[in-house]
C-alpha positions in Angstrom: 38.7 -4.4 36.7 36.3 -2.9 39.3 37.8 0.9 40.3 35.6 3.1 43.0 35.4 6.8 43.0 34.8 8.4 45.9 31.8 10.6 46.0 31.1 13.1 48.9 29.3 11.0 50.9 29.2 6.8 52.3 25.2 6.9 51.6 26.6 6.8 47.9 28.6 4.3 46.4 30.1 5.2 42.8 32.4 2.5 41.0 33.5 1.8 37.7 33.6 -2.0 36.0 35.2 -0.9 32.4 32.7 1.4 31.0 29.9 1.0 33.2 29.3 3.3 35.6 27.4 1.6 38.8 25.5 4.2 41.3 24.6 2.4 44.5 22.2 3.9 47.1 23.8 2.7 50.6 21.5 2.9 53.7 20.8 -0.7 53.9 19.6 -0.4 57.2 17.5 2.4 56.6 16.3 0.4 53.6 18.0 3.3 51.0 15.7 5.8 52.3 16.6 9.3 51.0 17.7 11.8 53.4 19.3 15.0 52.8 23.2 13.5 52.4 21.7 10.7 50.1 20.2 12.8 47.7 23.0 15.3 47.5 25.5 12.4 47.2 23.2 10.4 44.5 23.1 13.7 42.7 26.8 14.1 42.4 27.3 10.6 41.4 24.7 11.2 38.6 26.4 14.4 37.3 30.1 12.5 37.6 28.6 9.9 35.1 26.8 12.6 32.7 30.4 14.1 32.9 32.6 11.4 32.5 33.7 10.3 28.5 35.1 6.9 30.0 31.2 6.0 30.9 29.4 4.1 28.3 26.4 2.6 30.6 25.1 3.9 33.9 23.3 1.2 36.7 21.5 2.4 39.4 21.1 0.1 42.3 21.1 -0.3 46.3 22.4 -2.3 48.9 20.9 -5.0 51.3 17.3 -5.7 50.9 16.0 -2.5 48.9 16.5 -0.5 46.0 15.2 2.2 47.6 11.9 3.3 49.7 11.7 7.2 48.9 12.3 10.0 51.4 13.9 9.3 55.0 10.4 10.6 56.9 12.1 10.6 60.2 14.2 13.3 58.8 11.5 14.5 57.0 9.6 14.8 60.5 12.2 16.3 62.4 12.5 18.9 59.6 8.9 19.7 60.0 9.0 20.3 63.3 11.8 22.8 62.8 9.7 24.6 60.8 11.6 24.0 57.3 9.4 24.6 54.6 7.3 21.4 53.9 8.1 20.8 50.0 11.7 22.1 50.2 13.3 19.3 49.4 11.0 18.8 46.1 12.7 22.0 44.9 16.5 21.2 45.8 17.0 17.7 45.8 14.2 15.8 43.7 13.6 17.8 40.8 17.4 18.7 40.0 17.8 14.4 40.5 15.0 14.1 38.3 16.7 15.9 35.6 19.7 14.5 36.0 18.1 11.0 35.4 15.7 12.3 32.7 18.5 13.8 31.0 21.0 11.1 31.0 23.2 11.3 27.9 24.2 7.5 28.1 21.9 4.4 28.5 20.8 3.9 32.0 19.4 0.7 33.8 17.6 0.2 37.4 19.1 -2.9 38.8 15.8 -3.3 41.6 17.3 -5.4 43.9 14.3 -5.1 46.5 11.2 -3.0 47.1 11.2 0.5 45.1 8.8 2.8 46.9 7.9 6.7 47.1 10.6 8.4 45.2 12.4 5.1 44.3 9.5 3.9 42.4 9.8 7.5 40.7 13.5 7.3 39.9 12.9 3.9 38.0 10.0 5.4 35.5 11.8 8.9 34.7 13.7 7.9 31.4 10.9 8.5 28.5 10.1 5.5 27.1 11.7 5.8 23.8 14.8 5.8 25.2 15.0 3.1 27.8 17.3 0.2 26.2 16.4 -2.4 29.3 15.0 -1.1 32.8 15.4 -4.2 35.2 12.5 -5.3 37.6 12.7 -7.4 40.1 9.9 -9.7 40.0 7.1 -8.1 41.3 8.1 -4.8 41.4 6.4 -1.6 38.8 8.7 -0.5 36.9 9.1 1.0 33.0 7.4 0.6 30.0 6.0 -2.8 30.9 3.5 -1.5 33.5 2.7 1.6 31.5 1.9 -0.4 28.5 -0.1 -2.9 30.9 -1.6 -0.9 33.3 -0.7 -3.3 36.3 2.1 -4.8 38.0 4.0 -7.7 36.4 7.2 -9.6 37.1 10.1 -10.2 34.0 8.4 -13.0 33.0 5.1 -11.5 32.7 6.9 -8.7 31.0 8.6 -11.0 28.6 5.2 -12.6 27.2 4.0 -9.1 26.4 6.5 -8.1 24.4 8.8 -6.1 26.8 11.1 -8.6 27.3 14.4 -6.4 26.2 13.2 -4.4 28.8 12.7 -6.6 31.9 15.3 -9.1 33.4 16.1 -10.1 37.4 18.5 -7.9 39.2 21.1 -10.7 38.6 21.2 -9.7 34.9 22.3 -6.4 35.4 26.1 -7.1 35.2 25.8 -9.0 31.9 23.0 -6.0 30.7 24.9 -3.3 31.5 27.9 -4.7 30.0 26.2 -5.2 26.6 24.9 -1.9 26.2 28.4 -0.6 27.1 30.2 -2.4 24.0 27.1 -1.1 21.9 28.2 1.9 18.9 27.2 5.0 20.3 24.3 6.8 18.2 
């Protein structure tokens, strides 16, 4: 049984299937680009899930046609022209949701369901290698140990023929994915 939780803002969707925690970016018309709400509302969800005992797995996805293509530059733009320092956001949105990824306590897969660009390129290759279980790719798309290991940009199938196969599948096996590593024995 699905159950959402609200988070402080729409541009973030948190819901729980059973264990599995499932954080979805949602500005489909903006294509999931991160603007200042987004990032404080991902960052939230990403703490809630740390936090919570219930959460075995964690899926990280977005909505419509992209996972998600980094920073919102229109309100990075309008931001410059204000005169807000340039890297700000660097300081007090990326680097604590770096962390927060890079520190996960509980298993953690990118369901790419679309183009991952900029900073949502970065948020799929944060988790050290070592402890990524699967990291989902949508065909085409860099992502994980797969492209670090090859050096170039390969789809699941590609992936699977190199010996990364438990670590590449298409977005629609992120359900069935997630849900494994959920029933797994915690270590």
């Amino acid at each position: 049984m699905s159950q959402d939780v609200a988070t402080s803002q729409e541009t973030v969707r948190y819901t729980m299937d059973g264990a599995v925690a499932t954080i979805t970016l949602n500005r489909p018309d903006e294509m999931n680009a991160l603007d200042t709400a987004t990032k404080e509302a991902l960052l939230a969800a990403l703490q809630a899930a740390a936090r919570d005992e219930r959460v075995r797995a964690v899926v990280l996805t977005g909505s419509g046609r992209a996972f998600c293509v980094g920073q919102d530059l229109r309100e990075h733009l309008l931001k410059l022209e204000s005169g807000e320092p340039p890297l700000s956001t660097v300081h007090d949105h990326y680097n604590p949701i770096a962390l927060a990824i890079a520190q996960m306590p509980k298993p953690m897969i990118a369901a790419l369901n679309g183009v991952a660009a900029g900073a949502g390129a970065a948020f799929v290759r944060l988790r050290p290698a070592d402890r990524v279980r699967q990291g989902l790719v949508h065909p085409g798309v860099r992502a994980g140990r797969a492209v670090r290991r090859l050096g170039r940009v390969v789809d699941a199938a590609a992936a699977g023929r190199h010996g990364e196969g438990d670590r590449a599948a298409v977005q629609p096996a992120a359900d069935r994915r997630a849900g494994g590593v959920a029933a797994r024995p915690h270590q």
